[in-house]
C-alpha positions in Angstrom: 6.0 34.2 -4.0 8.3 31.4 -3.7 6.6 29.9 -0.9 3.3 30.2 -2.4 4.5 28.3 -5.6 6.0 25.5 -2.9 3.0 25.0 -1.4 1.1 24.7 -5.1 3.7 22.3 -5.8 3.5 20.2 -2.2 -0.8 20.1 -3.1 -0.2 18.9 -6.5 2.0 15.8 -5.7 -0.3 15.0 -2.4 -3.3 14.7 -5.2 -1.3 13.4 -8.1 0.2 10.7 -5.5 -3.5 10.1 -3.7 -5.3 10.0 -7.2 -3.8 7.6 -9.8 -6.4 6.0 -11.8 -10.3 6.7 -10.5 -11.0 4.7 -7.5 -13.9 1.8 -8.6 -17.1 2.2 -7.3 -18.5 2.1 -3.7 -14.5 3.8 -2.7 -12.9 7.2 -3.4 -9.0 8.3 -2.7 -8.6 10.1 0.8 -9.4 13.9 1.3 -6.5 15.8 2.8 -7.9 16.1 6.3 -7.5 12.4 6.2 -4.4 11.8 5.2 -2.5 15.4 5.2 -0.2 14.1 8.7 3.2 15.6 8.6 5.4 11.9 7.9 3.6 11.3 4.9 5.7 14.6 3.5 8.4 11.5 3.2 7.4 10.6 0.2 6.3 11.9 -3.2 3.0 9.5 -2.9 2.1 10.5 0.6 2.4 6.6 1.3 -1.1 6.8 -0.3 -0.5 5.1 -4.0 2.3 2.7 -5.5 2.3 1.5 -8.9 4.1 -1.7 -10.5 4.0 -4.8 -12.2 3.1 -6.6 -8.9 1.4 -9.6 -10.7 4.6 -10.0 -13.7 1.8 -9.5 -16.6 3.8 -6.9 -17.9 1.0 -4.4 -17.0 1.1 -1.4 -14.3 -0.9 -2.4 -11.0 -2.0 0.2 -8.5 -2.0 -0.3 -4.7 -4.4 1.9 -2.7 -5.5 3.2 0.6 -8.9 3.8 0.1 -11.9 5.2 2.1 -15.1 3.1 1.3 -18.9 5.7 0.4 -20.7 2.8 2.5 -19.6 3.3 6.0 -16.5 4.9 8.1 -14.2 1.9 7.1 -11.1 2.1 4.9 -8.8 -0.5 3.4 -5.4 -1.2 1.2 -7.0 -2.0 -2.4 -5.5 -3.3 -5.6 -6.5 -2.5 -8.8 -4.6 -4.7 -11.6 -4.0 -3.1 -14.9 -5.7 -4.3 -17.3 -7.3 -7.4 -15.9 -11.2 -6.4 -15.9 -10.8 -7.8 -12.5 -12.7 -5.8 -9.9 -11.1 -4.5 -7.0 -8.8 -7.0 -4.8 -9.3 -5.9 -0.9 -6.0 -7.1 0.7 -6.6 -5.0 4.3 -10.0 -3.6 5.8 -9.7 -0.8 8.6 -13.1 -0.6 10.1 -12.3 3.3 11.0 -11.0 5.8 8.2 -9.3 7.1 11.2 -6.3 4.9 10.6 -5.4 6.5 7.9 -3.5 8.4 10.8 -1.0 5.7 11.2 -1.1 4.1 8.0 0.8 4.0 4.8 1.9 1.8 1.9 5.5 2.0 0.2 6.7 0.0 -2.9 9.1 -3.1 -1.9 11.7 -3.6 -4.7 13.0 -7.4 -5.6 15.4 -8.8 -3.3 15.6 -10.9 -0.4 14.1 -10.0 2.9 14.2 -11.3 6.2 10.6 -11.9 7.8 9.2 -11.4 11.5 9.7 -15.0 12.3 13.4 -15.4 10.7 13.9 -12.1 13.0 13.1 -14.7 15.8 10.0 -12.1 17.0 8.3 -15.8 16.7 8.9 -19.3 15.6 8.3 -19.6 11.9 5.0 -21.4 11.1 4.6 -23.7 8.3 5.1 -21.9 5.0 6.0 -18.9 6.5 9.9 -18.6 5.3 12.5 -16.8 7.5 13.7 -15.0 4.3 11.4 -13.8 2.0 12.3 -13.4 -1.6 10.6 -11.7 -4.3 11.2 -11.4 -8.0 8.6 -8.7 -8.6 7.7 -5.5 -6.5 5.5 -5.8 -3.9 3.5 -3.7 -1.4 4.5 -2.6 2.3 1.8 -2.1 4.8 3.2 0.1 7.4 1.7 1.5 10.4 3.7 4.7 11.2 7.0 4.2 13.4 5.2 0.4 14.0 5.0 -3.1 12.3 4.7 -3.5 9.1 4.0 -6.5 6.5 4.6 -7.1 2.6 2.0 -8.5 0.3 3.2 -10.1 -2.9 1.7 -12.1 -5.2 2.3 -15.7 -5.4 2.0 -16.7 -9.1 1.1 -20.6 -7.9 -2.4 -19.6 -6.3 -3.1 -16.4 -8.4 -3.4 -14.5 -5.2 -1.8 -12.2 -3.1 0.1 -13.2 0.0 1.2 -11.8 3.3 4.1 -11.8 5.2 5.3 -10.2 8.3 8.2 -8.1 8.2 8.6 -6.7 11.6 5.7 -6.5 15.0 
């Protein structure tokens, strides 16, 4: 019996952590055959949905990996809270099938030193060694791989990208 109500339990956070809000048109949240790989049991959001203030207007923002109705692609969506702003696209997978590999996680404020301040490459212009963020942001992972953290930069009203590790 006790195993039974586990695996209720383990079902219900992989859809409350995949669902969130309703996905906007022409997208919907991966099915469990997409997304049900063993390392995203890491985490109470499958590395499928983080929410924060990412944009500091006070109001929750959702990240997303999302599988678009139109086609076999799939892509890292934000949808800001509150905004009547459609969804912002910050990643596009041409194949649903990296949802194998792929995962978001929330990135807490603090400092954090980049790809290029890691010396993997020499530091282009505007691309700081150490990155430091005074709001949450979002970590694009690809499992046991490189990864890169999109925040948003209050200057441009956009969201920016930065290379953590290759």
């Amino acid at each position: 019996m006790r195993a039974i109500l586990e695996a209720v339990i383990v079902l219900a956070l992989y859809e409350m952590g995949a669902a969130g809000t309703a996905p906007p048109a022409g997208w919907r949240n991966p099915t469990k055959a997409e997304a049900g790989q063993a390392w995203r049991s890491g985490s109470s959001h499958r590395y499928l949905a983080i929410r924060a203030d990412f944009d500091g207007d006070g109001r929750t923002d959702e990240a997303k990996l999302l599988v678009t109705t139109a086609g076999p692609g799939a892509a890292l969506v934000v949808l800001l809270g509150g905004s009547g702003q459609g969804p912002i696209i910050l990643e596009r997978f041409d194949d649903a099938l990296w949802l194998d590999v792929m995962g978001i996680d929330l990135v807490k404020p603090g400092q954090y030193r980049t790809a290029c301040g890691k010396g993997y490459w020499k530091c282009e212009t505007g691309e700081p060694e150490v990155l430091v963020l005074d709001r949450p942001a979002i970590d694009l992972f690809k499992e046991g791989s490189a990864n890169s953290y999109f925040f948003f930069d209050p200057a441009t009203r956009r969201f920016r990208r930065v290379w953590i590790s290759d």
